[in-house]
KEVEXLUM-74831 format. One record per residue (C-alpha): chain; z, y, x. Coordinates in steps of 0.1 Angstrom, whole numbers, plus 5000, padded with zeros to 4 digits. Layout:
# KEVEXLUM-74831
A, Z, Y, X
...
//
This chain:
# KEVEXLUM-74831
A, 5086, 5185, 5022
A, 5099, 5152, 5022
A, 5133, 5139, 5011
A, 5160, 5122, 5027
A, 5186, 5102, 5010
A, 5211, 5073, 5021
A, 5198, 5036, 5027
A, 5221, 5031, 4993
A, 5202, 5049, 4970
A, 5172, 5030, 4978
A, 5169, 5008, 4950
A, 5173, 5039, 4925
A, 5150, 5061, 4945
A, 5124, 5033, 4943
A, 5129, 5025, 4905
A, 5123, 5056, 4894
A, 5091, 5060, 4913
A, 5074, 5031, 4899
A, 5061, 5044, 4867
A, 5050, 5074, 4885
A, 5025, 5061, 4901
A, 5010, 5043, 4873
A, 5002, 5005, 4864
A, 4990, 4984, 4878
A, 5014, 4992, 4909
A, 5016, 4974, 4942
A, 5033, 4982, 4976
A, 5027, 4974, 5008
A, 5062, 4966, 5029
A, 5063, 4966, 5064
A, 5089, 4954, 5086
A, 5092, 4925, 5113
A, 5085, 4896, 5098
A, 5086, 4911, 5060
A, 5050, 4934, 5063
A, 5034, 4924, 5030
A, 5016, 4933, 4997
A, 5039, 4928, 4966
A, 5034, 4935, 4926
A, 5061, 4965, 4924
A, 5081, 4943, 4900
A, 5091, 4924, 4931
A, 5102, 4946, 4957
A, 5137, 4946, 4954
A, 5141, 4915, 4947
A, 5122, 4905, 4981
A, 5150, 4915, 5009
A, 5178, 4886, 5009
A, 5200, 4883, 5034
A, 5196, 4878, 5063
A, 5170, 4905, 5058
A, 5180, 4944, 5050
A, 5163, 4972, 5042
A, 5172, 4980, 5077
A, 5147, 4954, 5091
A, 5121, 4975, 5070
A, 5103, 5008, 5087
A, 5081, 5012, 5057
A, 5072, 5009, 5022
A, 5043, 5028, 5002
A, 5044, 5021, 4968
A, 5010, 5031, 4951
A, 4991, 5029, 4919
A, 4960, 5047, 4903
A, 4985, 5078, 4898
A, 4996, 5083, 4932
A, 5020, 5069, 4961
A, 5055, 5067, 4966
A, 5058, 5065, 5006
A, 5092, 5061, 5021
A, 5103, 5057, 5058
A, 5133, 5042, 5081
A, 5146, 5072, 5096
A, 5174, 5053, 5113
A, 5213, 5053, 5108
A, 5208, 5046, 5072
A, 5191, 5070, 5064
A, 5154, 5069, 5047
A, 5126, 5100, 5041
A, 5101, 5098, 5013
A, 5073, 5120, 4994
A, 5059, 5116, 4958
A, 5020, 5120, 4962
A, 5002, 5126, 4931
A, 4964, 5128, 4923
A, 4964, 5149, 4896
A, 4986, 5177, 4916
A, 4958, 5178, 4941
A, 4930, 5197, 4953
A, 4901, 5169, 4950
A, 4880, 5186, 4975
A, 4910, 5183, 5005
A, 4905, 5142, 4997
A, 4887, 5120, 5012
A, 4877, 5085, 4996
A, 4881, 5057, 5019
A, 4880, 5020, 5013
A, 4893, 4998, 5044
A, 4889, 4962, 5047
A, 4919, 4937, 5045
A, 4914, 4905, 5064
A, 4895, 4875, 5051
A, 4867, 4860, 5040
A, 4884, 4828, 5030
A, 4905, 4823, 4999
A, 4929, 4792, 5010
A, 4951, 4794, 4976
A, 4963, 4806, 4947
A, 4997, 4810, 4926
A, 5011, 4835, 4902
A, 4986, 4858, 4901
A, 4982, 4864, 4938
A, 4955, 4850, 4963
A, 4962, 4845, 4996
A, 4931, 4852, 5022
A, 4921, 4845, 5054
A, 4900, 4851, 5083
A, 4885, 4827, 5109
A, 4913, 4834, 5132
A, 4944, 4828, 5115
A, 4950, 4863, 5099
A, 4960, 4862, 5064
A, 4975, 4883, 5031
A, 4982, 4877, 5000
A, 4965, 4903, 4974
A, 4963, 4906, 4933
A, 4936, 4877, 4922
A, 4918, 4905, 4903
A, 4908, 4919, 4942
A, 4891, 4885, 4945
A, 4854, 4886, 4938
A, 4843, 4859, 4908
A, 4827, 4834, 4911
A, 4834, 4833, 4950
A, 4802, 4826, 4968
A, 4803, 4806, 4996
A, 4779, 4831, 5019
A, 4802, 4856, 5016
A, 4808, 4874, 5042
A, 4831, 4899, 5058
A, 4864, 4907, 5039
A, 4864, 4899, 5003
A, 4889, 4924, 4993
A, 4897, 4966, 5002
A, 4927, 4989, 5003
A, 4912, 5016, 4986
A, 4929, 5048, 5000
A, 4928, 5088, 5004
A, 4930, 5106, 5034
A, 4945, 5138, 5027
A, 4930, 5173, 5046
A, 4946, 5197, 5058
A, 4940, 5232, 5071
A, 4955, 5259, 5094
A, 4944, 5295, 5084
A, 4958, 5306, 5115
A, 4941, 5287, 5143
A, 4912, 5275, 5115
A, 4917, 5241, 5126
A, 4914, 5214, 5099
A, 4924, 5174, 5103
A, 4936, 5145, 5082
A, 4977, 5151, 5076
A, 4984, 5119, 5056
A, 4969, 5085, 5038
A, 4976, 5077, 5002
A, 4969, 5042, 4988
A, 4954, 5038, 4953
A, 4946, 5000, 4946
A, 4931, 4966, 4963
A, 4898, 4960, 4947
A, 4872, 4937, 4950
A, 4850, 4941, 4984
A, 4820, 4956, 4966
A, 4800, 4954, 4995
A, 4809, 4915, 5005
A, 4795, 4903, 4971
//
């Protein structure tokens, strides 16, 4: 069941998820014109005004211990749920890597590389997702969002489906290199 708590407690719900989910952690902030990947260490640092957590409608913080996913509900007010792997049934997961754009690296600062594809899409991610040395027929993306989609089942109609994503890591594009 998820929580709900007050656009004000934000920062403190959020600092005391990050060392639940484990190091290295990262989260992926979406909102218009704010949707990025960050180092967790970063987050709420990375709304200034003009920008709120108001202009935000979601955040997932995630490590290699689990996700911290929290929502915009509106009027202030925010919903979230802890996801942890070690709490769950491994065979209700299913592994999934997807692809984040690029198959360019334009640059480089601080620990964070900054791809892009041949039409203008482009994100930052951790230099360690980057594949070394680059080669320069690489193709398709060089880096994945490794996630879990999460099963679940209805005894009573015996229906099954996917109820919910966790992210674990970016990695390295094993299959680009």
């Amino acid at each position: 069941m998820p929580e709900e708590f007050g656009v004000s407690e934000f920062a403190d719900r959020f600092t005391r998820a990050v060392p639940l989910v484990g190091k290295p952690a990262l989260a992926l902030l979406q909102g218009y014109a704010l949707t990025r990947l960050l180092d967790a260490s970063s987050v709420l640092q990375s709304i200034q005004p003009p920008n709120t957590w108001e202009d935000c409608f979601d955040l997932r913080l995630f490590g290699p211990e689990g996700e911290w996913h929290a929502w915009n509900l509106g009027n202030g007010q925010w919903g979230a749920r802890l996801w942890l792997g070690k709490d769950q049934d491994k065979r209700l997961q299913l592994e999934r890597e997807l692809p984040l754009w690029g198959n360019e690296v334009t640059s480089a600062e601080n620990g964070w590389a900054l791809l892009r594809e041949a039409r203008g899409a482009e994100i930052w991610v951790p230099e360690s997702a980057v594949p070394k040395p680059l080669r320069s027929d690489s193709a398709g993306a060089l880096a994945v969002l490794k996630a879990v989609e999460l099963v679940g089942y209805d005894a009573s109609t015996g229906l099954a489906g996917i109820v919910d994503c966790a992210l674990r890591a970016v990695e390295v594009n094993s299959h680009a290199t």
